[in-house]
C-alpha positions as CSV (number, residue, x, y, z in Angstrom):
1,X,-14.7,-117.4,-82.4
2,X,-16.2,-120.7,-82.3
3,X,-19.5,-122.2,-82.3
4,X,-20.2,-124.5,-79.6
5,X,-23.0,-127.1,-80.6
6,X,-25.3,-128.7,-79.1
7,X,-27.1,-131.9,-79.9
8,X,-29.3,-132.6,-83.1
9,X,-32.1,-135.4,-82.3
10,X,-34.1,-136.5,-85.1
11,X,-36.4,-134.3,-87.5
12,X,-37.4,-131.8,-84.8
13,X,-34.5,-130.8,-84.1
14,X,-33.3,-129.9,-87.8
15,X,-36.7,-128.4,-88.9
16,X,-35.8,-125.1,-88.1
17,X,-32.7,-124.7,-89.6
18,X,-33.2,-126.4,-92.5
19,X,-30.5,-129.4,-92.8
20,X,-31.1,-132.7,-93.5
21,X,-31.7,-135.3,-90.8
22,X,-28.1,-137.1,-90.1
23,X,-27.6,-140.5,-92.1
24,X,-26.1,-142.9,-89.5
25,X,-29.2,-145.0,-88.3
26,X,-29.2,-148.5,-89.7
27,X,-25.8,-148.3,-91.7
28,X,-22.9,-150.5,-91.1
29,X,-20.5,-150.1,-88.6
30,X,-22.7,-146.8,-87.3
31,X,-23.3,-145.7,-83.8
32,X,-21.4,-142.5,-83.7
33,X,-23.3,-139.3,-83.3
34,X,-21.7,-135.9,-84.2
35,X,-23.5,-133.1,-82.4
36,X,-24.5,-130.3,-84.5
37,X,-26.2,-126.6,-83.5
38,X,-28.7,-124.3,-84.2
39,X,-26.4,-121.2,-86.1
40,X,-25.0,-121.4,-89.7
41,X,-21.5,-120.3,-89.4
42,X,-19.5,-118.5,-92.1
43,X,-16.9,-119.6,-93.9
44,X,-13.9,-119.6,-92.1
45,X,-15.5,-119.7,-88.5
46,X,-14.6,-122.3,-86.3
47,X,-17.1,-125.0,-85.8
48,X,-16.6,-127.6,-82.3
49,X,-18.6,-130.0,-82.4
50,X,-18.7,-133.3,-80.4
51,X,-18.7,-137.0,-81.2
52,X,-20.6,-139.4,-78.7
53,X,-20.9,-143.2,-79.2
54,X,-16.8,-144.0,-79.4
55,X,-16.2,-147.3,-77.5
56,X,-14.2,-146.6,-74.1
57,X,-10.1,-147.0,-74.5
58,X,-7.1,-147.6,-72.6
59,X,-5.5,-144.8,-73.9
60,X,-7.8,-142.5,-76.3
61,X,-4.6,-140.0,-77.0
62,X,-2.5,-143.0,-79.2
63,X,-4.4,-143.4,-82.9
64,X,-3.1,-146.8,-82.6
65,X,-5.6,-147.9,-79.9
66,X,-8.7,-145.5,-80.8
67,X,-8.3,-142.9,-84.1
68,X,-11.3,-141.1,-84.6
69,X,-11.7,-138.8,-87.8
70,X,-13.8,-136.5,-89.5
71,X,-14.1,-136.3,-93.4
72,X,-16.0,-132.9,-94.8
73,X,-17.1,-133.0,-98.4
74,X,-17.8,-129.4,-99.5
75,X,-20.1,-128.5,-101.8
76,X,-17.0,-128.4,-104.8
77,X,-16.8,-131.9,-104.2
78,X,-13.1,-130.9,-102.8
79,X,-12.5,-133.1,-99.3
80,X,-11.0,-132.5,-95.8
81,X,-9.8,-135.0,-93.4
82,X,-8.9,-133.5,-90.0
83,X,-8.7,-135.8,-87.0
84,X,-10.6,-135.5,-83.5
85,X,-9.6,-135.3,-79.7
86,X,-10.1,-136.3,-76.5
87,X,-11.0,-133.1,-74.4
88,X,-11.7,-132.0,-70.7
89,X,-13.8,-129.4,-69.6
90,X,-12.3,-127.4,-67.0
91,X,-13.7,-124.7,-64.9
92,X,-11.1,-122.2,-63.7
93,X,-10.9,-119.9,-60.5
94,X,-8.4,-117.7,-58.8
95,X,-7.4,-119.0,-55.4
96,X,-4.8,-116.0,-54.0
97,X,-2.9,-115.0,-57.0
98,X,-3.1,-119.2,-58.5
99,X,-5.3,-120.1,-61.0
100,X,-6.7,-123.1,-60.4
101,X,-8.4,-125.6,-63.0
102,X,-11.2,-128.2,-62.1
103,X,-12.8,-130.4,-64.4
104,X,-16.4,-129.8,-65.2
105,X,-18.1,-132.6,-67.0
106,X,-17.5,-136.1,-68.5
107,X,-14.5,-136.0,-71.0
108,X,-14.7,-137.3,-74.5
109,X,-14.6,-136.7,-78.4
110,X,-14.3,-133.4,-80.2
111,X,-13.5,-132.3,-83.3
112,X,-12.7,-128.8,-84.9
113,X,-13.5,-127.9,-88.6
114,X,-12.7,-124.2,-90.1
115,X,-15.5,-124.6,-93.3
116,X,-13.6,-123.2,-96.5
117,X,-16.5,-122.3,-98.9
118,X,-19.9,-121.4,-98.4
119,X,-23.0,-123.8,-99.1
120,X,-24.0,-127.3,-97.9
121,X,-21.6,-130.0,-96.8
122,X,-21.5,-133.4,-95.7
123,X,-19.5,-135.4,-92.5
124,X,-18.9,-138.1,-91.7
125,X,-16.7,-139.6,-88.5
126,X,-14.9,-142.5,-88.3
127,X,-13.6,-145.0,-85.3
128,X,-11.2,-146.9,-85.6
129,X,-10.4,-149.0,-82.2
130,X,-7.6,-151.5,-82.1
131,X,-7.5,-151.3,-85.9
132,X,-10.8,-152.2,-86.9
133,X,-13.8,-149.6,-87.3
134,X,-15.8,-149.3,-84.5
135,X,-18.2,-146.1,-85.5
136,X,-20.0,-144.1,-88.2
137,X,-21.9,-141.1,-88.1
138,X,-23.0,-138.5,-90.2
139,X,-24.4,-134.5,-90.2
140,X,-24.9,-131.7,-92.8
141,X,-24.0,-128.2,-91.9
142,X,-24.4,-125.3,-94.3
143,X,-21.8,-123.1,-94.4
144,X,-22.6,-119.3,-95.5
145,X,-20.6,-116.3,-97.1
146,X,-19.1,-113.8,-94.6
147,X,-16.5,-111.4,-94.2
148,X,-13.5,-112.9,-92.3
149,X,-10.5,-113.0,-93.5
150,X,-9.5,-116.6,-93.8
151,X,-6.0,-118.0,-92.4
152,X,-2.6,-116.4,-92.8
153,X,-0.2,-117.4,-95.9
154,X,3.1,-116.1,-97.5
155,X,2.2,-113.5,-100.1
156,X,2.8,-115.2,-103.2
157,X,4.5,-113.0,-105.6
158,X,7.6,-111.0,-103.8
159,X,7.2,-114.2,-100.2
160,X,8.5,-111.1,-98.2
161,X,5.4,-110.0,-96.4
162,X,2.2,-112.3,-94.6
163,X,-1.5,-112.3,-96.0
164,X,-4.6,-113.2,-94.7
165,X,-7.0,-115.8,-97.8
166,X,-8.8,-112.7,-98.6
167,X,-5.4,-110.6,-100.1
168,X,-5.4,-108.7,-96.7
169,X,-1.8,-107.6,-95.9
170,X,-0.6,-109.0,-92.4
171,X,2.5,-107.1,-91.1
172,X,3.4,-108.5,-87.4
173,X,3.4,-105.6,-84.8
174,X,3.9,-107.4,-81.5
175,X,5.9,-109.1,-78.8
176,X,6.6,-112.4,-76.9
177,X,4.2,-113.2,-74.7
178,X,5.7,-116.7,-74.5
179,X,4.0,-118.4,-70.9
180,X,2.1,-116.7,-67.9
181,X,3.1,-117.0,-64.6
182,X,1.0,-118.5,-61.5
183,X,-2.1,-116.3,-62.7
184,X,-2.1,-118.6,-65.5
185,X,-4.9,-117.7,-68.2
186,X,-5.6,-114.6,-66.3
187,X,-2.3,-113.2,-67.0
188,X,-3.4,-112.8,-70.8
189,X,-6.9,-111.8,-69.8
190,X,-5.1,-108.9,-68.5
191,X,-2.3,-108.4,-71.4
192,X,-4.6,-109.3,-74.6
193,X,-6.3,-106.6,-73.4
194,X,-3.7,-104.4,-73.4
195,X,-2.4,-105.5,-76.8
196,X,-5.5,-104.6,-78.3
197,X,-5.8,-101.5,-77.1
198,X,-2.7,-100.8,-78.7
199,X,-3.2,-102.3,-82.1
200,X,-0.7,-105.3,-81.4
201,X,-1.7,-108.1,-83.4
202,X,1.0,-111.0,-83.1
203,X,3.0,-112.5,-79.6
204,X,4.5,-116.3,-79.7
205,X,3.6,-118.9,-76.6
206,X,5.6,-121.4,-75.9
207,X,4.5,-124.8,-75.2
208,X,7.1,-125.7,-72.7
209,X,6.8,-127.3,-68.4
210,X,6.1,-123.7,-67.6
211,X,3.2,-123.1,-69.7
212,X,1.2,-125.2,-72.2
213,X,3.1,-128.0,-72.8
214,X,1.5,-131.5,-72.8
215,X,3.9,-133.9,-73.1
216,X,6.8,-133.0,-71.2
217,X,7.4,-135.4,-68.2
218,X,8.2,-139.0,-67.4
219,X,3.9,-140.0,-67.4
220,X,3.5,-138.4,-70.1
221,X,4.0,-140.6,-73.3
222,X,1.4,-140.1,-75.1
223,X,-1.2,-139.4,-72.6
224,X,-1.3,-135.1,-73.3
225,X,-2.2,-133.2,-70.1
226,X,-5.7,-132.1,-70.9
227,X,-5.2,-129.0,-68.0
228,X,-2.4,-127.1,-69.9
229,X,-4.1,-128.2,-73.3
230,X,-7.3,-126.3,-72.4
231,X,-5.2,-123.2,-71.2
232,X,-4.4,-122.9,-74.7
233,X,-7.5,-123.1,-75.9
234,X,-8.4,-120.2,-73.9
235,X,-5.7,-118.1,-74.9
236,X,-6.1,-118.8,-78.7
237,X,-9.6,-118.2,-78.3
238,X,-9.0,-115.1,-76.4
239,X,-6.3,-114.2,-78.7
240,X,-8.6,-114.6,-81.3
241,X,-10.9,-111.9,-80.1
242,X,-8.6,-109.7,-79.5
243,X,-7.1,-109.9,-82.9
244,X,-4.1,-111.2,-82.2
245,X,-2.4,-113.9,-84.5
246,X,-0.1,-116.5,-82.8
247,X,3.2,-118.5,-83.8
248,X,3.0,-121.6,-81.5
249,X,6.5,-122.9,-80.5
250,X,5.7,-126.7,-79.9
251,X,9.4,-127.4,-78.3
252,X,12.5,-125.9,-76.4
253,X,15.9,-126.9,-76.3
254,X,16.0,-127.3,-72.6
255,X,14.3,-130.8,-73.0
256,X,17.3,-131.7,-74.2
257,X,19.3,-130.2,-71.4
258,X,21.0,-132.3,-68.3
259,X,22.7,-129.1,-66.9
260,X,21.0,-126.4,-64.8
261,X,21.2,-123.1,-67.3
262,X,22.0,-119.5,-65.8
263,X,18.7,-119.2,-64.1
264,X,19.0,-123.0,-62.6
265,X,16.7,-124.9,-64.5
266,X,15.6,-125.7,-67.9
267,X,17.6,-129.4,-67.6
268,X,14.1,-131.6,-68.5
269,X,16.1,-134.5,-70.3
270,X,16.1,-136.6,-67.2
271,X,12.2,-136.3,-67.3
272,X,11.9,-136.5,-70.9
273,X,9.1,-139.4,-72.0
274,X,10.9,-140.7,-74.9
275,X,14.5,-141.4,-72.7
276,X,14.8,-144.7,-72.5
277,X,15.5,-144.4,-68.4
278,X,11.3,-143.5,-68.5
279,X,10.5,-146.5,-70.8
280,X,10.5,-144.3,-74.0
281,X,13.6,-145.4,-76.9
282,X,15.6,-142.6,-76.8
283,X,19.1,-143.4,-75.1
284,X,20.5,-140.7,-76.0
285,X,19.3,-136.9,-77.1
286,X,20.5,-137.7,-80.3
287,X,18.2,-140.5,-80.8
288,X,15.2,-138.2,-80.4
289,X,16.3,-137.0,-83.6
290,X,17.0,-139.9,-85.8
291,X,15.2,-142.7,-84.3
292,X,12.0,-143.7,-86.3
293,X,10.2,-145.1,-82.8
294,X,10.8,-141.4,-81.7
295,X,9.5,-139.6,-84.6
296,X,6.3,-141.8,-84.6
297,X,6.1,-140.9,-80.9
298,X,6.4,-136.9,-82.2
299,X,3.9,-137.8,-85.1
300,X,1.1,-138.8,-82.8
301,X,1.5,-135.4,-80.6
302,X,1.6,-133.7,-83.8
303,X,-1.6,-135.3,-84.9
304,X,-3.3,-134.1,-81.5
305,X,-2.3,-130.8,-82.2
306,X,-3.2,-130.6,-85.5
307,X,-6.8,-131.9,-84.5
308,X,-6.8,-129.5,-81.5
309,X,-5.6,-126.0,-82.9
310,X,-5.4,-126.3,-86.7
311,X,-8.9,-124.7,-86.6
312,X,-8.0,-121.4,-85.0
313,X,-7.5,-119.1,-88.0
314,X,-5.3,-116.4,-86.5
315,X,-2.7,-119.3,-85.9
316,X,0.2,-118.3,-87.9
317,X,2.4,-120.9,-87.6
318,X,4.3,-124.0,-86.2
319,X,7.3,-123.6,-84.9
320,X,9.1,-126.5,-84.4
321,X,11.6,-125.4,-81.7
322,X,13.2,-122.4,-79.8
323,X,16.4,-121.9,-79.9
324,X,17.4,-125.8,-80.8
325,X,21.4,-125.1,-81.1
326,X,21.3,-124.7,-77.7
327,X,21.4,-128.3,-77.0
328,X,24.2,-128.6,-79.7
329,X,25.7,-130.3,-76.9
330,X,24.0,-133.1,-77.1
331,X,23.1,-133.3,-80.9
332,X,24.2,-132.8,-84.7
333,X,23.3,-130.1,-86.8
334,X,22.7,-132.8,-89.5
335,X,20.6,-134.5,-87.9
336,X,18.6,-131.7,-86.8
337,X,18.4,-130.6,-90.1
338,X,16.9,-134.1,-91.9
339,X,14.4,-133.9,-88.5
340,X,13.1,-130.9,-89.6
341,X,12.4,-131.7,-93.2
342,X,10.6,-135.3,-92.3
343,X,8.2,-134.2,-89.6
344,X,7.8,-130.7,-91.6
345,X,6.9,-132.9,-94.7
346,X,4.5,-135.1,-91.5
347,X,2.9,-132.1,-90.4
348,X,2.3,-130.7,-93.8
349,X,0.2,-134.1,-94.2
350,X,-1.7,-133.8,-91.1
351,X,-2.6,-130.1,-91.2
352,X,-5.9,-129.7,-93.5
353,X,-5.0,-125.5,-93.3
354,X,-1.7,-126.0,-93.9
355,X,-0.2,-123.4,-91.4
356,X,2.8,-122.0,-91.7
357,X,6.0,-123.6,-90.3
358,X,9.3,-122.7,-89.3
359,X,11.7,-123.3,-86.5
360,X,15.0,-120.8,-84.7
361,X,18.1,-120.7,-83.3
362,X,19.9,-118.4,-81.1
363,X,21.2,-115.4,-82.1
364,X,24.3,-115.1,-84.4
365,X,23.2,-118.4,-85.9
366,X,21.7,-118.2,-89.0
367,X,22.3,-121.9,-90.3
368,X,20.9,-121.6,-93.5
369,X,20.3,-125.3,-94.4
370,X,17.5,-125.0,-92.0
371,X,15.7,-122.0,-93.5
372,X,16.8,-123.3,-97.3
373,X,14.4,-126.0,-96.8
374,X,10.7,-126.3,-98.3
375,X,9.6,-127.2,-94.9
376,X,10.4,-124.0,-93.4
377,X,8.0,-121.3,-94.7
378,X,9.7,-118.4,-93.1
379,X,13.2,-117.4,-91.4
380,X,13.5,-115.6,-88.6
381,X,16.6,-114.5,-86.0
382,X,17.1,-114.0,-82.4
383,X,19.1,-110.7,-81.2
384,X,20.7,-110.7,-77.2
385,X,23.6,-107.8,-76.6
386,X,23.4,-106.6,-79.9
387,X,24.5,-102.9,-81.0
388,X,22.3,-100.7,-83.0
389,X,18.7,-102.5,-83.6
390,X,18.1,-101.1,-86.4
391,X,20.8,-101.8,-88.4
392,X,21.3,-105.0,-87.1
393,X,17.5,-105.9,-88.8
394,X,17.9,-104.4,-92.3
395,X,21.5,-106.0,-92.5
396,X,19.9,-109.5,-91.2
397,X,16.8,-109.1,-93.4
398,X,18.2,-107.9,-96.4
399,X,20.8,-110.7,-95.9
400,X,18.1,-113.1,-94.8
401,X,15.8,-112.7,-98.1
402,X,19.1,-112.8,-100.3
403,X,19.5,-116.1,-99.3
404,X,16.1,-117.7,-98.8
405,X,13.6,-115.6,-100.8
406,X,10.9,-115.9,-97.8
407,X,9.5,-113.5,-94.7
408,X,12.1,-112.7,-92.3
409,X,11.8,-110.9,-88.7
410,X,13.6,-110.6,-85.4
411,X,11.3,-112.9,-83.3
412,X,13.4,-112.2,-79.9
413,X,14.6,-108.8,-79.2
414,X,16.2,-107.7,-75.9
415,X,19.4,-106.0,-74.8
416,X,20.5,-108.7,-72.9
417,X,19.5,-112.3,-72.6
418,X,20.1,-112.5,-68.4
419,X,17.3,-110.6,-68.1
420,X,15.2,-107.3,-68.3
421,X,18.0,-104.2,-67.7
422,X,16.5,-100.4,-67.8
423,X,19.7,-99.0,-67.0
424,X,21.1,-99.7,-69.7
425,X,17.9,-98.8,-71.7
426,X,16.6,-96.1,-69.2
427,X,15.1,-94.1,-71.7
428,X,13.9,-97.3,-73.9
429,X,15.7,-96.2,-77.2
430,X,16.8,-100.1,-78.1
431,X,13.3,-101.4,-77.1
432,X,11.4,-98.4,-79.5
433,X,14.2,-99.3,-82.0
434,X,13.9,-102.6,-82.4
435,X,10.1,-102.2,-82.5
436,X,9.8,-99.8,-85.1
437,X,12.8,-101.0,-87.5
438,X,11.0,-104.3,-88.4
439,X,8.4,-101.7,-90.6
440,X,11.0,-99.4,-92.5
441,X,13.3,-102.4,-93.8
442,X,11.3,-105.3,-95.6
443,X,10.6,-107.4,-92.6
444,X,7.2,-109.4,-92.1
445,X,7.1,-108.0,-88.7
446,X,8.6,-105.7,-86.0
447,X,11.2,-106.7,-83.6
448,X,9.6,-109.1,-81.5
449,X,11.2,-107.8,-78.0
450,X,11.4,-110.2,-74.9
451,X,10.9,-109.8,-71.2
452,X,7.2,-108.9,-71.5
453,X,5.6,-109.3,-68.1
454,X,8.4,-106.1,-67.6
455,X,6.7,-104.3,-70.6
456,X,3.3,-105.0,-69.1
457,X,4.0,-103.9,-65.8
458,X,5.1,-100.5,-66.9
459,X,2.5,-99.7,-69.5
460,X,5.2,-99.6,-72.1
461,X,2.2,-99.9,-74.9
462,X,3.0,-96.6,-76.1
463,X,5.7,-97.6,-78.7
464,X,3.3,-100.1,-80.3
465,X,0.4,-98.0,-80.5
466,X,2.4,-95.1,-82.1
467,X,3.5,-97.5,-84.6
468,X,0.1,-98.8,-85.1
469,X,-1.2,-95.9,-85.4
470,X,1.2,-94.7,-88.2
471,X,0.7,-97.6,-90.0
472,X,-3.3,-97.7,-90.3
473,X,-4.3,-96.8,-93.9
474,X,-0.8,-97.3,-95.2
475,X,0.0,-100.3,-97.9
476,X,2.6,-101.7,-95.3
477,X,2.9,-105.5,-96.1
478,X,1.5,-105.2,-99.6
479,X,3.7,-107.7,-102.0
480,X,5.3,-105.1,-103.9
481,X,6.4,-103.2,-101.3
482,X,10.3,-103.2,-101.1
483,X,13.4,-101.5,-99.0
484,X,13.9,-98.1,-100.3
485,X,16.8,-97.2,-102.0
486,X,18.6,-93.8,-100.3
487,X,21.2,-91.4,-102.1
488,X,22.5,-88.7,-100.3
489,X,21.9,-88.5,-96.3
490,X,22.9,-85.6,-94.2
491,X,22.0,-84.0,-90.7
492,X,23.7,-87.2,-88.8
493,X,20.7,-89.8,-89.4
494,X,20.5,-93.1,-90.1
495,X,17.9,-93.6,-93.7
496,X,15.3,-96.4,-93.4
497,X,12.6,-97.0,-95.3
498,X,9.9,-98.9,-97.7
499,X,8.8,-98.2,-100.7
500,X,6.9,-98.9,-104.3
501,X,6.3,-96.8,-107.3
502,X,3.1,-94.8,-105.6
503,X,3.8,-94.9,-101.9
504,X,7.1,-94.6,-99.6
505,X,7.3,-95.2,-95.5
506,X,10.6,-93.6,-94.3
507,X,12.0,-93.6,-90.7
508,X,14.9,-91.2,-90.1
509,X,17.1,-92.3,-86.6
510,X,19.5,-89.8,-85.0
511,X,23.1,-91.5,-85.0
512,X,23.8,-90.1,-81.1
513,X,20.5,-92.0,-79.8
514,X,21.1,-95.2,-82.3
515,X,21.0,-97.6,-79.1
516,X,23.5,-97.7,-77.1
517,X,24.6,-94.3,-78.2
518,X,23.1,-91.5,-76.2
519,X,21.5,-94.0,-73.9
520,X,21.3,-92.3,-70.7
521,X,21.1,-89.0,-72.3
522,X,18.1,-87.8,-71.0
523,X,17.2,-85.2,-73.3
524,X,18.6,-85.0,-76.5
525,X,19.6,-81.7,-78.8
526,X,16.8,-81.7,-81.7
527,X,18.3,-83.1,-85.3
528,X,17.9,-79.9,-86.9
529,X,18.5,-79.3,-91.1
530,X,18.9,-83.2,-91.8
531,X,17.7,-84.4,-95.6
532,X,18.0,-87.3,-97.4
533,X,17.0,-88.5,-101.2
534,X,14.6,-91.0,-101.8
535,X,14.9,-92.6,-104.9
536,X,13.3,-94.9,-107.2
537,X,9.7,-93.6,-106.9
538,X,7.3,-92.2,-109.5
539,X,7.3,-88.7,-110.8
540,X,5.5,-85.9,-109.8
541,X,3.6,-84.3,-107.0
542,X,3.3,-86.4,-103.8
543,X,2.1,-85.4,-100.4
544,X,4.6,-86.3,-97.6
545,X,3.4,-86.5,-93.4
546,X,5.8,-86.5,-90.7
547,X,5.1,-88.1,-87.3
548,X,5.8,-88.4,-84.0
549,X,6.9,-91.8,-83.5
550,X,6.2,-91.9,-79.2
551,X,3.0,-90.4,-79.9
552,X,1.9,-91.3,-82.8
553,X,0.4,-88.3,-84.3
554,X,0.9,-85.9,-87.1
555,X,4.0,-83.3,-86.7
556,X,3.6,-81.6,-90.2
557,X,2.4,-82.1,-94.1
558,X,3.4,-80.8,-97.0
559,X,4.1,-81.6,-100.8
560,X,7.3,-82.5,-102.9
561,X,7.9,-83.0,-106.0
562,X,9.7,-86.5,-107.3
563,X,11.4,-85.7,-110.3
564,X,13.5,-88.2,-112.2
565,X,12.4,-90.8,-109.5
566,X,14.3,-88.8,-106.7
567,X,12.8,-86.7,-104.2
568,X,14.6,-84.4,-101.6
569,X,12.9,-85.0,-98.2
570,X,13.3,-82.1,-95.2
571,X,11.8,-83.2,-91.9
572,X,10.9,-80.7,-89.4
573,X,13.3,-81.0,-86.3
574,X,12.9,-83.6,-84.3
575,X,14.5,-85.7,-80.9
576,X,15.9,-89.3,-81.6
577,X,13.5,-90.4,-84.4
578,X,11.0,-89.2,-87.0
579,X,8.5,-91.4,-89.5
580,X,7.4,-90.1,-93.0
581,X,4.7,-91.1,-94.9
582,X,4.8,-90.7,-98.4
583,X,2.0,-91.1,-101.2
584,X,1.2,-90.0,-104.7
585,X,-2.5,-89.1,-105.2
């Protein structure tokens, strides 16, 4: 959550906090102010603060005609550079069932700073305005110890699960939640609240024409629409209360696009800024990809985002693109590829917090000289149409990590890709599949299903709360944590599961209601004498809990024994699916 700030005059207004007075009066070049505030945040907690004086610009979104900056020297001595904004109040109302956003206030300079370490540091902005400083100003803030949790890495040792700084495990339960509809930011008023409630923690948004984007049309070359820009703002902060991280997805493949697509849209190269038929030097899609001018065009909106949203700590990650093979139409895998590792290597330089990155394709194509790269932090897969959800993610993640060594989850999930079906899914077996898979074979995350303004409207919340709810106290997402390894299964189930020397998670699926099987079955006969060895696991007594995975509550407990790192395991009978916790005291 951040601190808004308001303006530090003189001594009197630093007396009672006890910083130093600022240190821009009478120095060279100086006439920027950067407006502090009253509070002390933590480390870790966002800090906005503003920057008055900068010299009026054509065009304050290009750092070629006005870059202004803000260097923070901690109290190590270690320093951040992280650039500043232009920004727009906006004041936001529901007229009907549109929001609608009107500016409040002047615009002008911000700037965003996530203090690392605790104690007393110094800043200092810079203006730079048709390529000669303009501006100084500086401020002190002290920074004190708290308890959050930092920003989200890969763990370090195994790179198959998420972390927070602090050594926190991070395991993604969530959903898509990609852009709202004409409620705008009330729509995820509504849903945030929801996904609270039931312990979801991740969705993706989409900065796209429909929602967020803010650089999309033929006006738009670098001059970023302020409107959408503070609609994510809002949700991120939102977000951010709520506990929820976010993967931002900065680009689609429909920009690209000259076609109407199935739904008869989603053809935006026409209106693209960079085409050369609106002025930009892109002649062809291609040339987005490979043409310096273009890249330094993507550079600068990267920069703007950086200084916008770097700040937010439950940002998880860039992602470059959705679904970019889509426009393979229109441009080379190779090309695509080398993209990717220059402005990954660009952003890398611009982001002081070095958030993750990564990009995706559809599903069914893997192309692993995107994910081998050092640019990509993570890999992650799209399933449409696909058979058994389940066994679709360990094959794809055990797969996955084989070849790259880093987190991997199913970040789109649905049973088909035209659109929301319950018939085929009537009794939502794929959707509760795909959910709770992600946890019981190695991936960062579960099965990130689509369509969810369908989910929302039917309270579908239950099969992430169940899961939640399960998981709470667990080691899920700790770096040594592992796919289990199964010998004999019996009783016609499918064997899943997680596990390290002193603790096991095991999810047990009946084969007649492994999606689509059984789909429209209704009310299937109870599994009944099924067992299954789990091996590799430490000796001796361990006490083992078996759940209900739609309601998320305790069926039964009881205590093996693990002998020559095997243990026999005996659920209770059960309908479709059944989740065991296992730990060694």
């Amino acid at each position: 959550m951040s601190i808004m700030w308001r303006r530090l005059t003189g001594w009197a207004g630093l007396a009672g906090i006890g910083l130093a007075a600022p240190a821009w009066a009478g120095e060279s070049g100086s006439g920027l102010r950067i407006e502090g505030g009253e509070a002390r945040p933590e480390v870790h907690e966002r800090v906005e603060m503003k920057i008055q004086g900068v010299p009026g610009v054509s065009n304050p979104f290009d750092p070629e005609v006005a870059a202004v900056d803000l260097e923070v020297v901690a109290p190590s001595g270690k320093r951040l550079r992280l650039p500043a904004f232009y920004h727009q109040d906006y004041d936001r109302e529901l007229e009907g069932n549109r929001e609608v956003l009107k500016p409040r206030g002047e615009a002008g300079w911000r700037v965003r700073w996530l203090p690392l370490e605790p104690g007393r540091h110094r800043l200092t902005a810079t203006a730079v305005v048709g390529g000669q400083a303009s501006g100084r100003g500086e401020s002190w803030i002290e920074a004190v110890a708290g308890r959050r949790q930092g920003l989200i890495r890969v763990e370090p040792k195994e790179r198959r699960y998420f972390r927070w700084d602090d050594g926190t495990p991070l395991f993604l339960n969530g959903l898509c939640a990609c852009w709202h509809g004409s409620r705008g930011t009330y729509d995820y008023d509504d849903w945030l609240a929801a996904y609270r409630k039931a312990g979801i923690n991740y969705i993706r948004l989409w900065m796209w024409p429909q929602a967020f984007g803010i650089e999309w049309d033929r006006g738009d070359r670098v001059r970023y629409r302020l409107d959408k820009a503070w609609q994510l703002d809002r949700v991120l902060t939102e977000a951010e209360r709520s506990g929820v991280c976010v993967m931002l997805c900065l680009d689609y493949h429909g920009m690209f696009e000259v076609k109407p697509d199935y739904w008869g849209g989603n053809n935006f190269w026409p209106q693209h800024p960079y085409n050369t038929a609106n002025g930009g030097p892109c002649a062809t899609q291609n040339d987005f990809f490979t043409l310096e001018a273009a890249k330094q065009l993507y550079e600068k909106r990267l920069r703007y985002m950086v200084a916008r949203w770097s700040a937010f700590p439950n940002l998880l990650a860039w992602e470059f693109f959705n679904e970019i093979d889509n426009a393979y139409a229109y441009v080379k895998h190779a090309d695509v590829v080398a993209w990717h590792r220059d402005l990954g290597r660009r952003l890398r330089a611009l982001d002081p917090y070095q958030h993750l990155i990564s990009s995706s394709f559809t599903g069914g194509s893997e192309r692993p000289d995107l994910f081998a790269l050092a640019e990509m932090d993570f890999a992650q897969y799209h399933s449409y149409n696909e058979k058994h959800p389940a066994l679709m993610t360990a094959q794809k993640q055990a797969r996955f990590f084989e070849r790259y060594g880093k987190p991997f989850f199913v970040s789109e999930y649905g049973t088909d890709w035209k659109g929301w079906k319950p018939d085929t899914d009537p009794h939502l077996r794929a959707l509760h599949q795909a959910i709770w898979s992600g946890a019981f074979t190695g991936s960062a995350g579960t099965g990130m299903t689509w369509w969810w303004e369908s989910i929302h409207s039917a309270d579908l919340y239950r099969h992430w709360s169940a899961l939640s709810a399960f998981l709470e106290g667990t080691g899920m997402g700790r770096g040594d944590l592992k796919p289990a390894r199964f010998g004999l299964v019996e009783g016609g189930v499918r064997a899943f599961g997680v596990a390290v020397r002193d603790e096991a998670l095991v999810w047990l699926l009946d084969q007649a209601c492994d999606w689509p099987n059984g789909a429209l079955e209704s009310n299937p006969a109870p599994v009944t004498g099924a067992t299954v060895l789990l091996e590799g696991i430490d000796d001796g007594r361990w006490r083992v809990e078996w759940w209900d995975t739609l309601e998320g509550k305790r069926l039964a407990e009881a205590e093996v024994t693990v002998t020559g790192g095997t243990v026999r395991l005996a659920p209770p009978p059960f309908r479709a699916d059944i989740a065991g916790r296992l730990r060694k005291p």
